[in-house]
N, CA and C of each residue as an Amber inpcrd file, in Angstrom:
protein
   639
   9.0510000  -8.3450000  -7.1100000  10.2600000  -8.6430000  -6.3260000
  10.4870000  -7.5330000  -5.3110000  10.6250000  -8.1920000  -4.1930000
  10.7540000  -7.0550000  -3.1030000  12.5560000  -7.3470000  -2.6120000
  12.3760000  -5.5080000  -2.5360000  14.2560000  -5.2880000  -1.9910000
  14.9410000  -6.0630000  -0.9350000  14.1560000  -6.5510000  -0.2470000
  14.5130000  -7.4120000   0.8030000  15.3890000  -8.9510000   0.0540000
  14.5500000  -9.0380000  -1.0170000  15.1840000 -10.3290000  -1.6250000
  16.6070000  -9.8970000  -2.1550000  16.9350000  -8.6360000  -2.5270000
  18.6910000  -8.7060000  -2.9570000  19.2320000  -8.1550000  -1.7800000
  19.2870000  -8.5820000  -0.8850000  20.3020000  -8.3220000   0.5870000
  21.8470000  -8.7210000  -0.3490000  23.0350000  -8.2050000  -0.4790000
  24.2780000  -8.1790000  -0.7060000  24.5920000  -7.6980000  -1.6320000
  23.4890000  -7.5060000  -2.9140000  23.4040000  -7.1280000  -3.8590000
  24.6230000  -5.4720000  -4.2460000  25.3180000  -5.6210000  -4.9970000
  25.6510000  -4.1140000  -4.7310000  25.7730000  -3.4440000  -6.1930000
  25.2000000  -1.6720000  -6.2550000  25.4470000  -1.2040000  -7.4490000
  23.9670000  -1.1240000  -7.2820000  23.7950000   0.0710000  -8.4380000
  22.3220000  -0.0580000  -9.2740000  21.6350000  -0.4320000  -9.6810000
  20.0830000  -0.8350000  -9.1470000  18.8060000  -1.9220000  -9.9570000
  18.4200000  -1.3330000 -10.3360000  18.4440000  -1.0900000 -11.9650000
  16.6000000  -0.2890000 -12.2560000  15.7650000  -1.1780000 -13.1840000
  15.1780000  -1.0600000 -13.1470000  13.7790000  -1.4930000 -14.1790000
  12.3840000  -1.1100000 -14.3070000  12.5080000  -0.1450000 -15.3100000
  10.6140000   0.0930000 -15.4630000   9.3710000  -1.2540000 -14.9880000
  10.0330000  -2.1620000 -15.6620000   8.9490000  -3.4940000 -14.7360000
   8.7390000  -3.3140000 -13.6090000   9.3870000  -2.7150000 -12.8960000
   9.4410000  -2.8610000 -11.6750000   8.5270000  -1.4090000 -10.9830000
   7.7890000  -0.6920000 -11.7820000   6.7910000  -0.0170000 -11.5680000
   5.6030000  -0.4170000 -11.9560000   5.6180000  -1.5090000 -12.3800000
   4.2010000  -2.3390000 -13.3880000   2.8590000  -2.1660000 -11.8090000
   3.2160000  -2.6130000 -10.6550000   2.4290000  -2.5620000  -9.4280000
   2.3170000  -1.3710000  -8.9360000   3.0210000  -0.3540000  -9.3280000
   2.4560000   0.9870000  -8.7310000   1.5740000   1.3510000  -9.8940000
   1.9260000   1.1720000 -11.0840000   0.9750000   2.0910000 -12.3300000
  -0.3980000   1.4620000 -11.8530000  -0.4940000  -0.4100000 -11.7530000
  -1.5320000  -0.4840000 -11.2850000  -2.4750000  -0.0430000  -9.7100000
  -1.5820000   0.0820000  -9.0680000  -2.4600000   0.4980000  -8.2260000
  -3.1190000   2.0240000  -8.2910000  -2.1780000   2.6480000  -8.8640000
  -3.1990000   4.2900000  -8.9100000  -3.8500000   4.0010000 -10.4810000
  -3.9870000   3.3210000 -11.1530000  -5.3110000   3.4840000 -12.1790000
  -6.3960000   2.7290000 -11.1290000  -6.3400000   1.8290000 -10.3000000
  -7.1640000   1.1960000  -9.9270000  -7.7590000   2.1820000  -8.5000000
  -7.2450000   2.6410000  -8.3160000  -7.4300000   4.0860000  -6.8020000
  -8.4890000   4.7870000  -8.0890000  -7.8580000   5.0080000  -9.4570000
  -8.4800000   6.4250000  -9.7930000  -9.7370000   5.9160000 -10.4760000
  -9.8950000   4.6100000 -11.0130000 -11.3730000   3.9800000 -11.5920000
 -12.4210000   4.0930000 -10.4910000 -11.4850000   3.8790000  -8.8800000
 -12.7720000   2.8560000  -7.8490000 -12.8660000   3.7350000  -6.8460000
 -11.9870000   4.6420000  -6.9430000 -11.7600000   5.6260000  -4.9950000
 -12.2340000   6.9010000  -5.6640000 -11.0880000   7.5270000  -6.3930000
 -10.8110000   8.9070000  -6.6510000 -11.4940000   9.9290000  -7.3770000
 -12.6000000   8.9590000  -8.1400000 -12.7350000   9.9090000  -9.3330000
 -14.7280000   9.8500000  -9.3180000 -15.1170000   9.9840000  -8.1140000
 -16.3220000   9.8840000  -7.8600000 -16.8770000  11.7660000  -8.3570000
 -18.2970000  10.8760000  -8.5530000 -19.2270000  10.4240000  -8.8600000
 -18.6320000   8.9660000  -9.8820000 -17.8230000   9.5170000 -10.4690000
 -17.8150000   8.3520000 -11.8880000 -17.6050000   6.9800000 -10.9980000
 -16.4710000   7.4180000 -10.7650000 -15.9580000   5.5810000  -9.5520000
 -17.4880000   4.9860000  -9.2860000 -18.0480000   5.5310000  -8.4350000
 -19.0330000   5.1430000  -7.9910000 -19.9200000   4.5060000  -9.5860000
 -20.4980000   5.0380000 -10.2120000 -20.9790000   4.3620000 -11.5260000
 -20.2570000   3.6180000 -12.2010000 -18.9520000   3.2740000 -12.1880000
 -18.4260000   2.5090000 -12.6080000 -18.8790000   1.0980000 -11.7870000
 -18.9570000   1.0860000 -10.0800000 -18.8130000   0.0390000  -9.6960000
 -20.4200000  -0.5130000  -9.6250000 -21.5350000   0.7390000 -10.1090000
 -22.9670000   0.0240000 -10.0270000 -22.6860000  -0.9940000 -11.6940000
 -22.3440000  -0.4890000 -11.9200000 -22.2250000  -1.1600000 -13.9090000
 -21.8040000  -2.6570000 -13.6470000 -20.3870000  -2.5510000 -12.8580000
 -20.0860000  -3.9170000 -12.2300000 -20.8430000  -4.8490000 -11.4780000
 -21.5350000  -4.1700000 -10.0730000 -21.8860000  -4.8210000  -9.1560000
 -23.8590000  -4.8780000  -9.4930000 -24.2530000  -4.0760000 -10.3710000
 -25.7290000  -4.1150000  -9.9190000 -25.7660000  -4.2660000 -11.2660000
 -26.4880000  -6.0550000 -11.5790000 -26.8370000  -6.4000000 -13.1130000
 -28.5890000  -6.2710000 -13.5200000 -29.2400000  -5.5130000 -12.5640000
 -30.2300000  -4.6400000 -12.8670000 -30.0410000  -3.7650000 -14.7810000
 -31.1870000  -3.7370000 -15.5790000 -30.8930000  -2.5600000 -16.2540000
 -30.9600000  -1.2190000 -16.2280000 -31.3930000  -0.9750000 -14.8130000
 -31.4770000   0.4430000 -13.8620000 -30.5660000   1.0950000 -13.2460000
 -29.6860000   0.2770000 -12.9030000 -28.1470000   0.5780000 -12.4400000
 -27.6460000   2.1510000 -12.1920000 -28.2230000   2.5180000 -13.5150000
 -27.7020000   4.3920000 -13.4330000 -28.7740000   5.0750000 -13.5660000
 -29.6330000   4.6710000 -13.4120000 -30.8820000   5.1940000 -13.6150000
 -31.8260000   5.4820000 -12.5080000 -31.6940000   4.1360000 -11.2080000
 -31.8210000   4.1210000  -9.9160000 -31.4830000   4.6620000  -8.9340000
 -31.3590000   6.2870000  -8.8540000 -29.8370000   6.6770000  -8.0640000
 -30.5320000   6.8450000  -6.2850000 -31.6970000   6.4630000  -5.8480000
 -32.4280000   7.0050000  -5.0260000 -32.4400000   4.8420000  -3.9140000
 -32.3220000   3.7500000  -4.3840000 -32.3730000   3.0880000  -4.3620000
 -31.5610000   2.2630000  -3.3660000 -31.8900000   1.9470000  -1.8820000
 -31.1670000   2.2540000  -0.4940000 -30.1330000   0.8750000  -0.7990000
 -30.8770000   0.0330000  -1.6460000 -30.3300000  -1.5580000  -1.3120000
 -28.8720000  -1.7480000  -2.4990000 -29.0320000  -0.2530000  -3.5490000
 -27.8080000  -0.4570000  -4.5510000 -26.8930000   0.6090000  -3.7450000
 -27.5900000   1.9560000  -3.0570000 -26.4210000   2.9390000  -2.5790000
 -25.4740000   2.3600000  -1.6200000 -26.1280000   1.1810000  -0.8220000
 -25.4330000   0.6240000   0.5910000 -24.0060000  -0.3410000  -0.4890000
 -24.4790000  -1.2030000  -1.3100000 -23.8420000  -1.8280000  -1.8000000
 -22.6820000  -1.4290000  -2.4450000 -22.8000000   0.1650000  -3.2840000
 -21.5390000   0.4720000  -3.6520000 -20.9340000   1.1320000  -2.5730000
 -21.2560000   1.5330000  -1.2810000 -20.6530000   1.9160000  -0.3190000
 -19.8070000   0.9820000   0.4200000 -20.4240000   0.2770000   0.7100000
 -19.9040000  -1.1790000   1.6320000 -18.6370000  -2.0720000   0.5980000
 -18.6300000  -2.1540000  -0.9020000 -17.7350000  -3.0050000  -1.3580000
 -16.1650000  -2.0340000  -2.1180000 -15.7200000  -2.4030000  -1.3570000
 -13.9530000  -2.0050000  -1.2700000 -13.2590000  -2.2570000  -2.7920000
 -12.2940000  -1.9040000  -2.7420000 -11.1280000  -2.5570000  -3.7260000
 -10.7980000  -3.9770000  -3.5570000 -10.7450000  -4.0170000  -2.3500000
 -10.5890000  -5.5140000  -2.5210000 -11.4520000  -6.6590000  -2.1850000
 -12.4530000  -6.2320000  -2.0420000 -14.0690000  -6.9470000  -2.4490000
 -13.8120000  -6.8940000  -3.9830000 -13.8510000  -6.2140000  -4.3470000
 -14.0420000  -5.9510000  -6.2330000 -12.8780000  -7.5790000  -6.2980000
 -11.5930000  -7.8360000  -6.1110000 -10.7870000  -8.2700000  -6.3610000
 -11.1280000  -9.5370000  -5.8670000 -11.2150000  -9.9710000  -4.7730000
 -11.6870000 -11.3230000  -4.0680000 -12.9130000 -11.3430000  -4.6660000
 -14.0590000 -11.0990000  -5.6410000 -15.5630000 -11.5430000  -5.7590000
 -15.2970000 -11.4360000  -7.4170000 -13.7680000 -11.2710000  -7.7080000
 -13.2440000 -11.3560000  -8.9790000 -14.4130000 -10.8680000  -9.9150000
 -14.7530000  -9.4570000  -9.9580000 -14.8750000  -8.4030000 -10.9570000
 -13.7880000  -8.1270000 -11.5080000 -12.8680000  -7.6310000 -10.1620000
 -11.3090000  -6.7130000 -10.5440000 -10.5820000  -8.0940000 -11.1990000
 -10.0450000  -8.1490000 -12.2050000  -8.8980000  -9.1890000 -12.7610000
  -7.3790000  -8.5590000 -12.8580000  -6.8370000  -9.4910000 -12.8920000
  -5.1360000  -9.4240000 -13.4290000  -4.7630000 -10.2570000 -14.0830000
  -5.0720000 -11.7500000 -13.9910000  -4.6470000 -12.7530000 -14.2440000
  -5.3660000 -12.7790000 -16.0280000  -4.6570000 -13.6960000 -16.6470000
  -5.2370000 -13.3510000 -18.1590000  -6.1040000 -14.8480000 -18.3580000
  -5.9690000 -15.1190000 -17.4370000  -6.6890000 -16.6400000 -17.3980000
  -7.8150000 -16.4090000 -16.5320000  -8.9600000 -16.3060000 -17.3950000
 -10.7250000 -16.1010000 -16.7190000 -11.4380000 -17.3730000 -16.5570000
 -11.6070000 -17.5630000 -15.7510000 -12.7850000 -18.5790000 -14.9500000
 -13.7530000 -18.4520000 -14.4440000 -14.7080000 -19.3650000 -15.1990000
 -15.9820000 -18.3950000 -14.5130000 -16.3900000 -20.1300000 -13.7020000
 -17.5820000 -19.7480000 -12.7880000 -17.6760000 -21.2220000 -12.1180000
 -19.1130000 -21.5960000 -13.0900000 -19.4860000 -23.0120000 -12.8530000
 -20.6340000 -23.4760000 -13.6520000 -21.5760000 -22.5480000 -13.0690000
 -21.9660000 -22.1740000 -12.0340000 -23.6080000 -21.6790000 -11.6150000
 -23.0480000 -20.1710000 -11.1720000 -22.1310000 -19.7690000 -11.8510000
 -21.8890000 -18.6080000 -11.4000000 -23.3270000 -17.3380000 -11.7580000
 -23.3370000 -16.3940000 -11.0620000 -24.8440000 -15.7360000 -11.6530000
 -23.8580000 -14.6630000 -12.5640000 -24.4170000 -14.4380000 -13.5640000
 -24.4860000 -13.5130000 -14.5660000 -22.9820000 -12.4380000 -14.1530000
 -22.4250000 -11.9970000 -14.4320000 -21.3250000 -10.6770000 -13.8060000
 -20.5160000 -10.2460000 -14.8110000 -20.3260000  -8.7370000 -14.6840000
 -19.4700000  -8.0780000 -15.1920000 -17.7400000  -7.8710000 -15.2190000
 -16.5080000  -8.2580000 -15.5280000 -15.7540000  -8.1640000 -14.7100000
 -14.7860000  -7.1780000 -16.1350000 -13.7890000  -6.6960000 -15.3650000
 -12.5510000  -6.1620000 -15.8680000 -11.3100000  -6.6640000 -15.5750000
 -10.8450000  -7.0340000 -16.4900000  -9.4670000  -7.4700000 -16.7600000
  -8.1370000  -6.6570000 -16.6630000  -7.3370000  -6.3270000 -15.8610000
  -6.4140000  -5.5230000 -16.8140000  -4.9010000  -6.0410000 -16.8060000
  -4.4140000  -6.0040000 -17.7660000  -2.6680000  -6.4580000 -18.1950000
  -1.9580000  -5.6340000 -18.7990000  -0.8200000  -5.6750000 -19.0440000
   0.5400000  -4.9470000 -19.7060000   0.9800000  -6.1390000 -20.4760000
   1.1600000  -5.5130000 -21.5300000   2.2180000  -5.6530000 -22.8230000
   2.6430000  -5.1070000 -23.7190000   3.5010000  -5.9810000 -24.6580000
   4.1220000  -5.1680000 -25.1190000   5.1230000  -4.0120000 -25.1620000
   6.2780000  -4.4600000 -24.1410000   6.6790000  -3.2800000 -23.7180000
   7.9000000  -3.1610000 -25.0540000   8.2320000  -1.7100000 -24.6910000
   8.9680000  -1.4050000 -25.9360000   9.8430000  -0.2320000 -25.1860000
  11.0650000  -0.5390000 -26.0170000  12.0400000   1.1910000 -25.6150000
  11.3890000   2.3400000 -25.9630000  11.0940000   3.3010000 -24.7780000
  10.8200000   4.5570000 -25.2190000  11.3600000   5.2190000 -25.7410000
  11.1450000   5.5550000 -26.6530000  11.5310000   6.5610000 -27.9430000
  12.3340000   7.9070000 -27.6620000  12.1700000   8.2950000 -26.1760000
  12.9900000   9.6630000 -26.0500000  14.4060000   9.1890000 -25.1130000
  14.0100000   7.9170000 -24.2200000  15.4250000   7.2790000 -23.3270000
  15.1290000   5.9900000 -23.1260000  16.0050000   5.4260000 -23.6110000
  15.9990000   4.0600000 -23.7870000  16.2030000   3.5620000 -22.5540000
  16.5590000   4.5480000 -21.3390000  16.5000000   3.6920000 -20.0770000
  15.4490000   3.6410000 -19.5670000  14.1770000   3.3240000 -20.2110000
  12.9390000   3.0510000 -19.5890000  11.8680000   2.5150000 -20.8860000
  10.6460000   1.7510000 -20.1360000   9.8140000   0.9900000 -21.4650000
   8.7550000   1.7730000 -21.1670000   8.5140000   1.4560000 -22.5250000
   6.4200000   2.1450000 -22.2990000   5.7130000   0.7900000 -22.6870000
   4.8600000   0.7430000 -22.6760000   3.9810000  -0.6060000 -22.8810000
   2.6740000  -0.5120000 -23.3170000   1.8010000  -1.4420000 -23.3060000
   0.1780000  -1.2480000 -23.4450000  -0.6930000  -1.4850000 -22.5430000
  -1.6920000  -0.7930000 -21.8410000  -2.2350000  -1.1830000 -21.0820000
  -3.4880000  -1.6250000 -21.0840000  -3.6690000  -3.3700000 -20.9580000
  -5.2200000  -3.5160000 -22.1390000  -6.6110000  -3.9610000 -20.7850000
  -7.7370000  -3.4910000 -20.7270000  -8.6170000  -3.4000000 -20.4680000
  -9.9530000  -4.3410000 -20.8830000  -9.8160000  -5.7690000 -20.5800000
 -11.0560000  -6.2570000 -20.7950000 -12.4080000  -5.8340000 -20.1140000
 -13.4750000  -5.9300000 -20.6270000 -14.1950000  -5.8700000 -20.2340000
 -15.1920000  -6.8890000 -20.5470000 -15.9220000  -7.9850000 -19.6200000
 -16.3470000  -8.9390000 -20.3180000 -17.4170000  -9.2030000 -19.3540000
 -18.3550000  -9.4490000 -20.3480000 -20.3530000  -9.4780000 -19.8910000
 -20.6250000 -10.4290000 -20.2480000 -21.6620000 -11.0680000 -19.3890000
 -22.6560000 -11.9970000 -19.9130000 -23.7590000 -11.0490000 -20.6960000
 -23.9010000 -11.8120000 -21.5730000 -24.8620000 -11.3910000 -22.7120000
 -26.3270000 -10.7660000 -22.0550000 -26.7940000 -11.6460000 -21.1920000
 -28.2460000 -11.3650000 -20.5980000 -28.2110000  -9.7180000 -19.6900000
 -27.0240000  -9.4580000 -18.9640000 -26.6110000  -8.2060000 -18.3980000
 -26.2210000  -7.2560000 -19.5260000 -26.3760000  -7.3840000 -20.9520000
 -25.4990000  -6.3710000 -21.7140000 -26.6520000  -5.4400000 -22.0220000
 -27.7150000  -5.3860000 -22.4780000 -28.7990000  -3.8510000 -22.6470000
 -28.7900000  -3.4880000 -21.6670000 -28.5950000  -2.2280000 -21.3130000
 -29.3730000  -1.1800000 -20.6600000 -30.4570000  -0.4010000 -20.9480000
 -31.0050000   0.7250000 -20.1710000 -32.4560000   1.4760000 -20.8460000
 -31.8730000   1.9580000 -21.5520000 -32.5420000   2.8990000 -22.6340000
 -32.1620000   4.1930000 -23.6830000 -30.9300000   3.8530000 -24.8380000
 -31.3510000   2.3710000 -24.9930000 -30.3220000   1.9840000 -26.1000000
 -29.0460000   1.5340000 -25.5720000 -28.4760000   2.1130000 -24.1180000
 -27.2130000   1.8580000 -23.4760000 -26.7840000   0.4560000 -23.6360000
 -25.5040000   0.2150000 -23.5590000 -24.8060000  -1.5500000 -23.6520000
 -23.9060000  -1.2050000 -22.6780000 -24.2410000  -1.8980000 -21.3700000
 -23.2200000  -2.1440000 -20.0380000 -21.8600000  -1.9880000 -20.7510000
 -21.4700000  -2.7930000 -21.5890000 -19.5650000  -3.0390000 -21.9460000
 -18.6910000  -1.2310000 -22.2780000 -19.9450000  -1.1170000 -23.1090000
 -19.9580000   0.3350000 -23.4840000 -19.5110000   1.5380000 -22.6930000
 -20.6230000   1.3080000 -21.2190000 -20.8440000   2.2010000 -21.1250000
 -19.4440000   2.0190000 -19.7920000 -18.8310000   0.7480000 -19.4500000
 -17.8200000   0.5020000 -18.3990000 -16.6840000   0.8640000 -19.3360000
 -16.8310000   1.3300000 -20.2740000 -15.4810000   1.4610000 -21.2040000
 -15.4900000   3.0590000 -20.9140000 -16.6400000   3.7510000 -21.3100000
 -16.3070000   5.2570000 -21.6920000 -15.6530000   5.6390000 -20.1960000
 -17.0720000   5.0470000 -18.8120000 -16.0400000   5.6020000 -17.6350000
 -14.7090000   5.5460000 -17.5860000 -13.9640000   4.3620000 -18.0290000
 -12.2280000   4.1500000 -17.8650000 -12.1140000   5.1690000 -18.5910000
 -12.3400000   5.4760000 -19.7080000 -11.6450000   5.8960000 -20.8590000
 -11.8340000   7.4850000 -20.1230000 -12.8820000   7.8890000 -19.7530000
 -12.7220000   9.1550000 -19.5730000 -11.9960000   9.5810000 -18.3380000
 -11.5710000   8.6060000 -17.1050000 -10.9760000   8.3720000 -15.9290000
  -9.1480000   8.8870000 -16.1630000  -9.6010000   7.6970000 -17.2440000
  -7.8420000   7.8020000 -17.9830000  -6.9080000   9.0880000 -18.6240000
  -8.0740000   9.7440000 -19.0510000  -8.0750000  10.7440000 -19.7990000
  -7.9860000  12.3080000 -18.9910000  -8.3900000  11.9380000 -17.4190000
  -8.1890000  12.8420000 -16.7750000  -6.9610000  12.5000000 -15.8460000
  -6.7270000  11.3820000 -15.8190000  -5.4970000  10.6870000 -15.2970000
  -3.7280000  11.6040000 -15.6920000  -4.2590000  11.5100000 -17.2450000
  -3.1610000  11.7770000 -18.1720000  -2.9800000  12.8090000 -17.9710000
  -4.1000000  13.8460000 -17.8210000  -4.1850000  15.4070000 -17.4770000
  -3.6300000  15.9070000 -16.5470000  -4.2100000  15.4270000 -15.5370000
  -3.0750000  15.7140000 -13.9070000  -1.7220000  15.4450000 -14.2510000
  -1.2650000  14.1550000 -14.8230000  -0.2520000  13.2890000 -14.8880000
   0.8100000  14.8350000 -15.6430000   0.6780000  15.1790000 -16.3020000
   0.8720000  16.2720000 -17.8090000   1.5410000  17.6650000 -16.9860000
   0.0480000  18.1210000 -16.0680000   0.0030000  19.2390000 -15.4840000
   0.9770000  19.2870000 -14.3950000   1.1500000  17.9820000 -13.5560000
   2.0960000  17.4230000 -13.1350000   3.8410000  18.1990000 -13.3010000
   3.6970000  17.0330000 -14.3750000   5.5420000  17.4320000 -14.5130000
   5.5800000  18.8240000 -15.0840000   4.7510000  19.3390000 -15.7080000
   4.9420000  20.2950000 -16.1360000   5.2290000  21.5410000 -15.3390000
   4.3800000  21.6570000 -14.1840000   3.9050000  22.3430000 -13.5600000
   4.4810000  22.1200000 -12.1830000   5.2490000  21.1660000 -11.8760000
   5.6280000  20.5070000 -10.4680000   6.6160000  21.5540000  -9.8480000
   6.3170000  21.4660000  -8.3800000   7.1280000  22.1190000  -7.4480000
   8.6120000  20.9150000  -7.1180000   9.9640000  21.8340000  -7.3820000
  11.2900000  21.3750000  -7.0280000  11.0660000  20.3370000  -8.4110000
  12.3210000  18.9700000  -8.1540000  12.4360000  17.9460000  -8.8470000
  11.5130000  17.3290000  -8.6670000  10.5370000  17.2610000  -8.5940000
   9.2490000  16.5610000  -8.5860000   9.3770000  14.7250000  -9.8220000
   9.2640000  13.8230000  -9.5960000   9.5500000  12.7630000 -10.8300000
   8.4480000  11.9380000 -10.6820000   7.8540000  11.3050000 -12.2780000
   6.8020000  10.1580000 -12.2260000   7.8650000   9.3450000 -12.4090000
   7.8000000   8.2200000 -11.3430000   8.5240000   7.0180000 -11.6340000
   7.7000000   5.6330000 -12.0410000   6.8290000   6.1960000 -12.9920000
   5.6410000   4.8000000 -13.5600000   5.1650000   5.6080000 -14.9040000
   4.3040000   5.3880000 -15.3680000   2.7870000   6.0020000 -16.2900000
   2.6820000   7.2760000 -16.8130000   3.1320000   8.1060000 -17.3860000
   2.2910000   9.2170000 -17.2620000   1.0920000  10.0730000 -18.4600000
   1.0950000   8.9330000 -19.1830000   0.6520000   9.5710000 -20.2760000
  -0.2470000   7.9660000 -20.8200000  -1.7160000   8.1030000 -21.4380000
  -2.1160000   7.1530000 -21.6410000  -2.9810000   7.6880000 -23.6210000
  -2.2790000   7.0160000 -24.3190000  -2.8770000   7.3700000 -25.5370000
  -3.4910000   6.0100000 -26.2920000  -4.9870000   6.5270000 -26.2670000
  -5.7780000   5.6450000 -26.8300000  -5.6090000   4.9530000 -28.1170000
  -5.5380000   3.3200000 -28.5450000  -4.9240000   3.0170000 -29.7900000
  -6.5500000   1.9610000 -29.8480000  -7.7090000   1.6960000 -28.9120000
  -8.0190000   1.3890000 -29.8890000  -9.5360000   0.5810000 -28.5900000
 -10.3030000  -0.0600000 -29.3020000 -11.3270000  -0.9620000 -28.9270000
 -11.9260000  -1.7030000 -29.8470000 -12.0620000  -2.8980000 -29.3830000
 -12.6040000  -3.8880000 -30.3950000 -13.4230000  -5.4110000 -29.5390000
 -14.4940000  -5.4450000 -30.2550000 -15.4290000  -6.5340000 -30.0120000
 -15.0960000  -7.5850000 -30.0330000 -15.1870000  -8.7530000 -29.0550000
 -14.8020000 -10.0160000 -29.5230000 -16.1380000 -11.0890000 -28.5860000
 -16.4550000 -11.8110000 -29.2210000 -17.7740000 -12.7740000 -28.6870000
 -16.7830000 -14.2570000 -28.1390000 -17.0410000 -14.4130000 -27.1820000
 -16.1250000 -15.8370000 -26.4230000 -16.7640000 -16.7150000 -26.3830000
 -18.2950000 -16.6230000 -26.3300000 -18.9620000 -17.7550000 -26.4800000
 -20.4130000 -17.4670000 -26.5700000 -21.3560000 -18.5600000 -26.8460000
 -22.8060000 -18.0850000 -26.7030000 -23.3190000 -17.6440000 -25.4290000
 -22.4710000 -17.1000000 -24.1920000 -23.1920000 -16.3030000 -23.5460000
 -22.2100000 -15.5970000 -22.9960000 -21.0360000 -15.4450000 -22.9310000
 -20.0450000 -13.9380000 -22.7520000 -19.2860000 -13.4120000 -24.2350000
 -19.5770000 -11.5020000 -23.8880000 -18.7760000 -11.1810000 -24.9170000
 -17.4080000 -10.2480000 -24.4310000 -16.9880000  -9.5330000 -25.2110000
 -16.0990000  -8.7630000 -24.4470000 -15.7120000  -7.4790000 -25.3500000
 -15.4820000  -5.9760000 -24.7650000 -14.6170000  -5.3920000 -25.7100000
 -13.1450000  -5.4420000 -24.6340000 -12.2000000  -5.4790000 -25.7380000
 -10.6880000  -4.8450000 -25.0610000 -10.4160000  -3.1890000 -25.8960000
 -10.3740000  -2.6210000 -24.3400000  -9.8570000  -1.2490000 -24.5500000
  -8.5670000  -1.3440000 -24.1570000  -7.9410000  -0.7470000 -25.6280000
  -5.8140000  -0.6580000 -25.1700000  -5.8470000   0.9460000 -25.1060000
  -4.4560000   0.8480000 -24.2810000  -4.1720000   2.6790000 -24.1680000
  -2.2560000   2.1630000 -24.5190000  -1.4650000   2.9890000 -25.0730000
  -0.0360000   2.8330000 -25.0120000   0.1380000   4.2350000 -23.9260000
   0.9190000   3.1280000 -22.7430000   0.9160000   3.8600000 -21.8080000
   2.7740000   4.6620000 -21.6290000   3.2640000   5.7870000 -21.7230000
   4.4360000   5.9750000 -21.7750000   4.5940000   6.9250000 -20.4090000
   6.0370000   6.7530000 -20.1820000   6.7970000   6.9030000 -19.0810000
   7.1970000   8.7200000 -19.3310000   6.8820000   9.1790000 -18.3160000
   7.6530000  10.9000000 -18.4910000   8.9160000  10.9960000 -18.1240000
   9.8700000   9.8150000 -17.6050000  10.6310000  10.1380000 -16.8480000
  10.6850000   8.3710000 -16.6460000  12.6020000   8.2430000 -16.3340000
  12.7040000   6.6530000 -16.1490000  12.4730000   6.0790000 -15.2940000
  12.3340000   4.8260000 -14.4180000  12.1300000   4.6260000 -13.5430000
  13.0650000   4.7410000 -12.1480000  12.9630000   5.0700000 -11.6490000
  14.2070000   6.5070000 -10.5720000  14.2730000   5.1680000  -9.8940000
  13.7340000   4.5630000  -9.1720000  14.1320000   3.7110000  -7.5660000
  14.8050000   2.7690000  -8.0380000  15.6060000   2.5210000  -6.5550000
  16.9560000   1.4940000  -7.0830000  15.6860000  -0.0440000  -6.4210000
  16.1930000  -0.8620000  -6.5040000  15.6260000  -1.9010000  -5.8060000
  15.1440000  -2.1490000  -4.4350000  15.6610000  -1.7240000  -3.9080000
  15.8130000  -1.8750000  -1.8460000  14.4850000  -0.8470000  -1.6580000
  14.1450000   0.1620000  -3.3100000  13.0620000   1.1970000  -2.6480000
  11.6200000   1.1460000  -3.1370000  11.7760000  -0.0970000  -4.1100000
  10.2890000  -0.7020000  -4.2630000   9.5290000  -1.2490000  -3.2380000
   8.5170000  -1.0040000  -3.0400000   7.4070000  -1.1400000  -2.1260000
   6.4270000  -1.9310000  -2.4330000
C-alpha cells in the first residue's frame, strides 16, 4: 500500500507489514548484487545447470551470462519467486529457482509495537540438475550461500545499531536466526529443501504511511 492511497487520512500509521518490501529487497540486493564473489556463485548455481558451474570459473559463455542477467531477469525468467504458488510450464528445461515468503508473524518479545516473523527460503531443483562434482548437491550448495549471506547480513545489521552514528534506526529485519532446513520431494522429478530463519526487528517500524516507498 502506497501513501498516496490514504490522502485525508489523519494521525499515525504504523505497521511492521509494511516493511515486508524493504526487508525483501535488501536480502535480495545482498544474495544477487552485494555480496560478490558469493552473489555471483549463487546466480551460476541458478542460471548454469551444467555440473561445472563452480568449477568452470575461466568459461567466457557462463562469465558473460552471470554478468548480463540482472535482478530482474532472475525475477521475469522466474528463478527469483514470491508467489507461493509454483508453476512450472510442460517443456520447461530443467531450472533451479528460489522461493521466498514471510510468516508467521508474531509480537516481538521486547515491544509489542512491532512483529518478527519467519523468513522461509525454498529452494527447488529438478532432480537431473541436483549432483554436482565432488559429491556436491546444487540445493545444498544454494542454501549454504544464503545461509552464509544471511549470516553476514545479521552481522552488519548488529554492528549497525550497535555501533551507529547519531539516532541511526532499522526500520525492517535485523537479526536472522536459523531454526531450521528440511527435505521435501514434490514429485518424481522436483525436490526441494526449505531454509527458515526467524527474522526479528531491532527497533519498531518508525515510518508513518505517506513515507513508505
Amino acid at each position: 500500500m502506497r501513501g498516496s492511497r490514504m490522502n485525508g487520512y489523519v494521525g499515525e500509521f504504523k505497521s511492521s507489514f509494511l516493511s515486508c518490501e524493504k526487508d525483501a529487497e535488501k536480502i535480495i540486493s545482498k544474495l544477487f548484487v552485494e555480496s560478490r564473489p558469493y552473489s555471483d556463485y549463487l546466480k551460476r548455481l541458478l542460471l548454469i545447470n551444467t555440473n561445472d558451474c563452480l568449477d568452470d570459473m575461466t568459461n567466457p559463455a557462463y562469465i558473460e551470462k552471470i554478468r548480463s542477467t540482472s535482478i530482474q531477469d532472475l525475477k521475469d525468467q522466474k528463478y527469483l519467486r514470491f508467489s507461493p504458488r509454483v508453476e512450472m510450464d510442460e517443456h520447461e528445461e530443467a531450472k533451479s529457482y528460489i522461493l521466498i515468503t514471510f510468516d508467521n508473524f508474531t509480537t516481538n518479545a521486547k515491544n509489542p509495537a512491532y512483529k518478527d516473523c519467519i523468513v522461509n527460503f525454498d529452494i527447488i531443483c529438478y532432480d537431473d540438475a541436483w549432483d554436482l562434482e565432488d559429491y556436491q548437491e546444487r540445493p545444498l550448495a544454494i542454501v549454504g550461500y544464503i545461509d552464509g549471506i544471511l549470516n553476514c547480513l545479521t552481522n552488519e545489521n548488529k554492528k549497525l545499531w550497535n555501533g551507529g552514528v547519531g539516532n541511526i534506526k532499522l526500520s525492517g529485519i535485523g537479526e536472522y536466526q536459523f531454526l531450521g532446513c528440511n527435505l521435501a520431494v514434490l514429485n518424481e522429478d522436483i525436490s526441494m529443501y526449505t531454509l527458515s530463519y526467524q527474522a526479528l526487528h531491532f527497533t519498531e517500524d518508525l515510518g508513518n504511511l505517506e513515507n513508505v516507498k
